[in-house]
Each structure stands twice: as C-alpha cells, then as structure tokens.
C-alpha positions as CSV (number, residue, x, y, z in Angstrom):
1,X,19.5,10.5,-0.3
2,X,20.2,7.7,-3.1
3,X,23.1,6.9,-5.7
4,X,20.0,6.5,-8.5
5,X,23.0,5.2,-10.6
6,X,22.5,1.9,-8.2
7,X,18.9,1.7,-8.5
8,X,17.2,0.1,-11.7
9,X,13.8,-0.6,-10.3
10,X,11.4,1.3,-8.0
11,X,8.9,-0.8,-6.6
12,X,5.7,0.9,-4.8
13,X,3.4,0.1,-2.3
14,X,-0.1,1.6,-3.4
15,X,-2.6,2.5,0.0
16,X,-0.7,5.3,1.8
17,X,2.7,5.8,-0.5
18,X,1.5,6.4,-4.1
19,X,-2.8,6.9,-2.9
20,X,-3.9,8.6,0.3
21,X,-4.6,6.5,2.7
22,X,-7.5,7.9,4.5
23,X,-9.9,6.4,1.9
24,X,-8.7,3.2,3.5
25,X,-8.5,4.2,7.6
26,X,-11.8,5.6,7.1
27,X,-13.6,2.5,5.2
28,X,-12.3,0.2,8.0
29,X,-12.1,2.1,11.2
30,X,-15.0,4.4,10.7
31,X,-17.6,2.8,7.8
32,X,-17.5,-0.8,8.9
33,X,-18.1,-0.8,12.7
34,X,-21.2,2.2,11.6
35,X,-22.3,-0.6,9.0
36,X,-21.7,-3.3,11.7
37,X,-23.9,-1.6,14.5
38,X,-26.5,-0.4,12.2
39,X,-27.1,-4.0,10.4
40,X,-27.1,-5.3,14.2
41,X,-27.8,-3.5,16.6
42,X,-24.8,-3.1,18.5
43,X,-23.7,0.0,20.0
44,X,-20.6,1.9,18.8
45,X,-18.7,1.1,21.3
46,X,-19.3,-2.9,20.8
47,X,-18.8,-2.5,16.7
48,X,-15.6,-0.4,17.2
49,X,-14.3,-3.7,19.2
50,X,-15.7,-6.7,17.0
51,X,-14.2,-4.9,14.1
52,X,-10.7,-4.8,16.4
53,X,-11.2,-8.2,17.9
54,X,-11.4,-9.7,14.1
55,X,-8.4,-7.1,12.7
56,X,-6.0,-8.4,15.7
57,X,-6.8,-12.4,14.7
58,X,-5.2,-11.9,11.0
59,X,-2.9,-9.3,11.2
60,X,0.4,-9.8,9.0
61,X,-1.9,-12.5,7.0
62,X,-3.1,-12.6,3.8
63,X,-6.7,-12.6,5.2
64,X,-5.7,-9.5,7.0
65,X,-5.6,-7.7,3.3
66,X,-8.9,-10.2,1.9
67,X,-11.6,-8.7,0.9
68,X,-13.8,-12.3,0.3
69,X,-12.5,-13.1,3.9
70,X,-14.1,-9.7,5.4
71,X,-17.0,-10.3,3.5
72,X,-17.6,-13.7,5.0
73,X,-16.3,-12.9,8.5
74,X,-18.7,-10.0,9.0
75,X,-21.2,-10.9,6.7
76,X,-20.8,-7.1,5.2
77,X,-21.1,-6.1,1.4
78,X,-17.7,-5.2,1.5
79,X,-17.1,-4.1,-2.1
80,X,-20.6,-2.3,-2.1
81,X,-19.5,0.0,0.7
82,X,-16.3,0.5,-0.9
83,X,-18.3,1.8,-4.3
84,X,-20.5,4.2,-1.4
85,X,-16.8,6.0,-0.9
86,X,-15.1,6.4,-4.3
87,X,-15.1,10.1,-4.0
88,X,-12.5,9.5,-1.3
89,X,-10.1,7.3,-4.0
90,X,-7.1,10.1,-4.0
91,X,-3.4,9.9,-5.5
92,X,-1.3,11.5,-3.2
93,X,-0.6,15.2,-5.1
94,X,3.0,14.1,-5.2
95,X,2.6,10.4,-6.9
96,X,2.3,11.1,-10.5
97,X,5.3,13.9,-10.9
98,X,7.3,11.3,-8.8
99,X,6.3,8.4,-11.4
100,X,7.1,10.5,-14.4
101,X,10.3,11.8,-12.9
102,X,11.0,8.1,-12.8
103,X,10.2,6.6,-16.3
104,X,12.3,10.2,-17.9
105,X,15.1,8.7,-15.7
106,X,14.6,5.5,-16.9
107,X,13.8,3.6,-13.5
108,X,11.3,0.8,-14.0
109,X,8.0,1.6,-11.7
110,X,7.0,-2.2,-10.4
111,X,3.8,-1.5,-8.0
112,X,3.8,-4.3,-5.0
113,X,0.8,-4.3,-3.2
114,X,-1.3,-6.2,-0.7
115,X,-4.4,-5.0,-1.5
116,X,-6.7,-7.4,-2.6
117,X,-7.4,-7.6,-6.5
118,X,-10.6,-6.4,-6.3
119,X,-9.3,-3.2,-4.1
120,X,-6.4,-2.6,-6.5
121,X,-9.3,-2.6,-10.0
122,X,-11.5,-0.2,-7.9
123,X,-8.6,2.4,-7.3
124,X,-7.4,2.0,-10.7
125,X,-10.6,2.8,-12.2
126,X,-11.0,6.0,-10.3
127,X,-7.7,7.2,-10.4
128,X,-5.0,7.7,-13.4
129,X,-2.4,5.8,-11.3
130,X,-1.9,2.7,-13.6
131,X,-0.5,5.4,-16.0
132,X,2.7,6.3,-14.1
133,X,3.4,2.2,-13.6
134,X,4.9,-0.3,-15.7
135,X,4.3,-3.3,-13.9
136,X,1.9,-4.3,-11.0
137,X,1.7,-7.6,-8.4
138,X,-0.6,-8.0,-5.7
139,X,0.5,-10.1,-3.1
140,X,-2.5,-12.8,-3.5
141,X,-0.9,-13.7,-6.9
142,X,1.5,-14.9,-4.7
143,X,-0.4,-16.9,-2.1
144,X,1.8,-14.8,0.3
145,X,1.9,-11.1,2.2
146,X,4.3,-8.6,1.7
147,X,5.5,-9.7,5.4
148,X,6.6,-13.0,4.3
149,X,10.1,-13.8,3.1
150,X,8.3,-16.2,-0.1
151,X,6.8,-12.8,-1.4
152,X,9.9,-11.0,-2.7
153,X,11.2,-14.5,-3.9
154,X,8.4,-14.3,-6.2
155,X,8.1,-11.2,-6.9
156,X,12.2,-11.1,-8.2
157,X,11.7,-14.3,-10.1
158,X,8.6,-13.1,-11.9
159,X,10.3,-9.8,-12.9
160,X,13.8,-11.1,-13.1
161,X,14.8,-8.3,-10.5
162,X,18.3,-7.8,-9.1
163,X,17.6,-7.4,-5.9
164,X,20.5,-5.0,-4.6
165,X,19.3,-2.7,-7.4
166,X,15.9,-2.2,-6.5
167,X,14.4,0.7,-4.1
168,X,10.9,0.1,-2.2
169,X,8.8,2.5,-0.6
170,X,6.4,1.7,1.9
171,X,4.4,4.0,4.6
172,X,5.1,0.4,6.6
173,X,8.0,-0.3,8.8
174,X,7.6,-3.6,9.1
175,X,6.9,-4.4,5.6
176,X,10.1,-2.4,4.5
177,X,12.2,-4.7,7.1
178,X,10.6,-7.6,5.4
179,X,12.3,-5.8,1.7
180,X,14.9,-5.7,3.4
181,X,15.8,-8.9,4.9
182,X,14.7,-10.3,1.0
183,X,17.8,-8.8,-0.3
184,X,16.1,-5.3,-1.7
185,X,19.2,-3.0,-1.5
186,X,17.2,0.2,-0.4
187,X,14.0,1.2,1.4
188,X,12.1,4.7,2.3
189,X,9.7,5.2,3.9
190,X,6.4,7.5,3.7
191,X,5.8,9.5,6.9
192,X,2.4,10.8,5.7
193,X,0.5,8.5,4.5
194,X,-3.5,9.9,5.5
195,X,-3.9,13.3,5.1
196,X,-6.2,13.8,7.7
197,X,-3.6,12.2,10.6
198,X,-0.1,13.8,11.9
199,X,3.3,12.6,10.3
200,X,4.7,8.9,11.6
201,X,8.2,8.8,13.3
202,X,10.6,6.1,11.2
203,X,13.0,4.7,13.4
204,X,15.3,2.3,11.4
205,X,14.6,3.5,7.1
206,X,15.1,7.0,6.4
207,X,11.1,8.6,5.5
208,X,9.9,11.7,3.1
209,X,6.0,13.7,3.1
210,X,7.2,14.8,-0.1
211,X,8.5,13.1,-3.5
212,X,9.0,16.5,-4.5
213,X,12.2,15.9,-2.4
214,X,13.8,13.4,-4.4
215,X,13.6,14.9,-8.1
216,X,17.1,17.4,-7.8
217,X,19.2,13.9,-7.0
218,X,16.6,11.7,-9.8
219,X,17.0,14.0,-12.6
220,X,20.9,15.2,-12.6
C-alpha cells in the first residue's frame, strides 16, 4: 500500500485509530444526555437534542474537543463521568503490534491528537499506549484543531518533520484532507474505528480495519 522507504514518521490520531472509539461515542452520545436529563429533568428526547444543539455550534473548533468548555457549557462534571467509564478505555487489539512493527522498522511514532490534555493523561493511565509512541502533541498546545492549516505548521516545526515523508492515520476524512492539504505526503484511513458500529466507507484516502495488513510491506 506504501513505499515505507518514503516514510520516516508515522503520526497517529489516538480516539478511534490507535484506542477504540466507543469509550468516546458512548461518553458523549449516551452518558451525557442520561447525565443531562437526570440532573434536570428533561426527557430523553430533549437531552439527546441539547447535547446535539451544543455539539453542532463548535464542530471543527477547538472547543469542540474542550473538555473545560463542556464542563462550563453543561454545567456537567465532565472528567468525573469520564473516571465512571474507565473500564471502557481499550487499545484497539491491533495498535500495539502495529507500533512495535514500527520502531523495529525504524519509523518514528509522533501521536497527533485533539483530545484535550486531560482526556489524553486519563487514557494513558489506563492503557500501555504511551509505550509504543515516541512523541505525543495535542492540538491545544497549539491553540489550533487538527482541521486547521496552523496545526501541521506547528506540529512540523516543533518536530522538525519533512512533511512529504510523513504518513498520518486518522478514522477522520476530513481531518486527513486537512494532512493533506498541510503538505503530509500520505494518509490512511481507519474504517473501524468503534467496535460496537459497522465499517465507514472512505471515499478519497485508501482505509484498513486491520494493521495486521500493513506488517508483510513494513517489515521486508
């Protein structure tokens, strides 16, 4: 799929390409509008769509990915429900062979994130994932989301990157657009990204449900 002779540096989303994204989809779809309507009466129904109304205000933003921001929008203990769910913190099975696979080849592993600090700390302490990385960045270091062009600008400066020798993965299309238009010289993307929900459809990057896929071509 890739000439890895090209490629120097893999950088990684985290929430749905190197974790399982359902602890995620189920904390914000599911847990918040049940917190929401308990704390307040509302019907399920009427959470379900507050929660939607607020998510379609910020979407693409850095708020979008804020945990302080959800906090004081709903008025929710937002990292106190997330420590009710930690049981559902999970590394794809596929993550860590993938990230080993990568250092014995000699690829720098950069993780790139949006997740908000706090978020990222939580899943590091309950999972081994830190281990298989060499370098992490969350996008508010930055001041700026993975969707916007002044991310990747930082991000290459602060790891003096080439760009044209760097691969992303991302279970996001738009995000690996973004990469892309930055200058990153490849992109994949992950077509199963929750467990629980069916396999996306990628219509411009090619897409795996397996890293399993790429070790032959990695390791030759």
């Amino acid at each position: 799929m890739f000439n890895w002779k090209t490629i120097d540096t893999v950088l990684l989303d985290m929430d749905g390409t190197l974790l399982d994204l359902h602890f995620d989809n189920h904390f914000w779809l599911s847990l918040v509008p049940l917190e929401l309507s308990r704390q307040r009466g509302l019907s399920t129904d009427e959470a379900q769509q507050l929660v939607v109304n607020a998510y379609e205000k910020v979407v693409g933003t850095l708020d979008w990915y804020c945990l302080d921001y959800w906090q004081e929008q709903l008025q929710l203990d937002i990292m106190g429900l997330h420590r009710t769910l930690v049981d559902r913190i999970q590394l794809r099975q596929d993550s860590m062979p993938f990230l080993a696979a990568l250092a014995a080849a000699g690829k720098q592993r950069i993780l790139v994130t949006n997740a908000h600090p706090k978020s990222l700390a939580l899943k590091l302490e309950h999972t081994e994932l830190a281990a298989g990385l060499d370098a992490m960045i969350s996008s508010h270091e930055t001041g700026y989301p993975k969707e916007h062009p002044q991310f990747w600008l930082t991000l290459f400066e602060k790891f003096q990157l080439e760009p044209s020798h760097c691969l992303f993965i991302d279970d996001s299309e738009p995000i690996l657009k973004a990469a892309k238009l930055a200058g990153v010289g490849h992109q994949l993307g992950i077509a199963n990204p929750d467990s629980k929900k069916p396999v996306k459809v990628f219509q411009d990057f090619p897409a795996i449900t397996d890293y399993h896929s790429l070790l032959n071509d990695l390791t030759r």
